[in-house]
N, C-alpha and C positions, 0 to 999 in steps of 0.2 A: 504494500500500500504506500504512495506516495504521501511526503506529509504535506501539509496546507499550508499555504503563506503564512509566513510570519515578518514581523517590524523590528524594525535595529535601529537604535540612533547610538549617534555619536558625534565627538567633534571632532569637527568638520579635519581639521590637521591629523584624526586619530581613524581615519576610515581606513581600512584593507585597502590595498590598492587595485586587486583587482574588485572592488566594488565601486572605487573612483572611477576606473576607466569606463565602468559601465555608466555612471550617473553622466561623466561627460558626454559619453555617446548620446543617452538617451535626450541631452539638453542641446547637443548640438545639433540633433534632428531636428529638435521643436522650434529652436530658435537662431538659424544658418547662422554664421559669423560673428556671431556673441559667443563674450567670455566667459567662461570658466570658473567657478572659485567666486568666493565672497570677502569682503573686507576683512582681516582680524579684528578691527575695533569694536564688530560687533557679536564679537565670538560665537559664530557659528557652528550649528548643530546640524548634522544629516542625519534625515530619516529616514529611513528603506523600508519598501516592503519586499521579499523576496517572493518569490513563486518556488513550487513545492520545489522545484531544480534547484534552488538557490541565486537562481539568478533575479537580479535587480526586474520588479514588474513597474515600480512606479516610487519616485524620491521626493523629496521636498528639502528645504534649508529653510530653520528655525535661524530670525536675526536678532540679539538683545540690543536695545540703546535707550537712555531716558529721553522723554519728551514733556518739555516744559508745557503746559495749557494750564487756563482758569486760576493762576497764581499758584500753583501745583507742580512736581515732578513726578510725572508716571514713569514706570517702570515696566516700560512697552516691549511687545516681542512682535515679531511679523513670522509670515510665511511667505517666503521664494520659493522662485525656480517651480513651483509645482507641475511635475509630469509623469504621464502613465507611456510605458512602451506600447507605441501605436497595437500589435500584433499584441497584447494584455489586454485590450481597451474593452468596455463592454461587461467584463467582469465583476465592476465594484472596486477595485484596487486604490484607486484614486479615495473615491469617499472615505473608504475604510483607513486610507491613512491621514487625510485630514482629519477625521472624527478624532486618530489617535492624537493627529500634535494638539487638534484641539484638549482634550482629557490631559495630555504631559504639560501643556500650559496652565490651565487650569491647578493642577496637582500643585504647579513651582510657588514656593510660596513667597518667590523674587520678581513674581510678574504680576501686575493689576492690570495692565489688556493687551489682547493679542488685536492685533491693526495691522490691518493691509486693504489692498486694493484689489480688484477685478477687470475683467472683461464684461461687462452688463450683462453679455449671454450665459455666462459661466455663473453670474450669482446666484440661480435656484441650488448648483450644486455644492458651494461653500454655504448656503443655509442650511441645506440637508445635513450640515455636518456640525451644525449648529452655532454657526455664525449670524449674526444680523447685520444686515446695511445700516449704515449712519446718512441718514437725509441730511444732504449740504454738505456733507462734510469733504473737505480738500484735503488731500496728503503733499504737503509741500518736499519735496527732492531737495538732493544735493549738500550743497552747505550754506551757509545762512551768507558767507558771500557771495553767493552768486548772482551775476546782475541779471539772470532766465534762468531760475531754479526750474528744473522739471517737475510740474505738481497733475494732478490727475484730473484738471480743470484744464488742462494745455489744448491748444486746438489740433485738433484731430485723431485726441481720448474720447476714449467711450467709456471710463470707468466708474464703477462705482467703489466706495473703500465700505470696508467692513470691518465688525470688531467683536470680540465678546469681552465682558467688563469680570475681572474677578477679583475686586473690593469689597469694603464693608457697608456700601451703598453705592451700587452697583447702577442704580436708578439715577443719582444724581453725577454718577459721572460720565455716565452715556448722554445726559443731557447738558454737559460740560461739552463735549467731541461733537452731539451731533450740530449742522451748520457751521461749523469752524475751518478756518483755515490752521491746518495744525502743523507744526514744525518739525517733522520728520527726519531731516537733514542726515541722511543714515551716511555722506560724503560721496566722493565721488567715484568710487567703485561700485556700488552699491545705490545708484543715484535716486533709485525707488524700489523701495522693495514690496 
């Protein structure tokens, strides 16, 4: 009997390498001529899901950095890079590992919201995994010098940003984020994540 997917993370500097090779392949399908690799400043985590083979089905990159809003520092995490190997797709893999970073985010008790952004078509599937969109809400790019930070309000985005809140009022600070232009600034490797 073959055994069933299972999830790995790790940081991101600490991955097998033949498991890197696979996440870059699978990233550089999804997204031609883009890089590789995420910022250390934001110490990055990969999370895999394998296929009963062991082979990589679908990864994501967990990013930590504060972000300053409402006279506050959150203690914000995102999710990149999310992708399922096309010839996986169809199976659930994808959801099943968002749902997971969602749950390890949740669990850190170093994070109060996970924030990121989307493709507008792809939001029903980051809800199902129990994210919610934030109405209005901008994810401003880059660094805070830059005189065209890329934010998710840029012309020719279609995105919406999303978040789950895991505070001790949870209610008042999703409605801190939501309609905000929020300062992101994750640098320039990482210019949005």
């Amino acid at each position: 009997m073959t055994p069933g997917p299972t999830i790995e993370t790790y940081a991101a500097d600490a991955l097998p390498a033949a498991l890197a090779a696979q996440v870059a392949a699978l990233e550089a399908h999804a997204w031609p001529g883009s890089q590789s690799g995420h910022d250390p400043a934001l110490a990055p985590r990969a999370m895999v899901l394998l296929d009963g083979a062991g082979a990589v089905a679908a990864s994501l990159a967990l990013l930590y950095k504060p972000v300053p809003l409402a006279g506050r520092t959150y203690r914000a995490a995102g999710l990149s890079s999310v992708v399922t190997r096309a010839s996986a797709r169809g199976r659930g893999y994808g959801g099943r590992l968002v749902a997971a970073a969602r749950a390890a985010l949740a669990a850190d008790p170093a994070v109060d919201v996970a924030l990121f952004s989307c493709d507008r078509e792809l939001t029903p599937f980051y809800e199902a995994a129990g994210f919610a969109v934030l109405p209005g809400a901008v994810l401003v790019g880059g660094t805070p010098q830059d005189p065209d930070p890329l934010a998710t309000d840029a012309p020719g985005f279609d995105k919406n940003v999303l978040a789950a809140f895991f505070t001790a009022d949870p209610a008042a600070d999703r409605a801190a984020f939501t309609g905000a232009r929020i300062p992101l600034h994750p640098g320039t490797v990482d210019r949005l994540w």
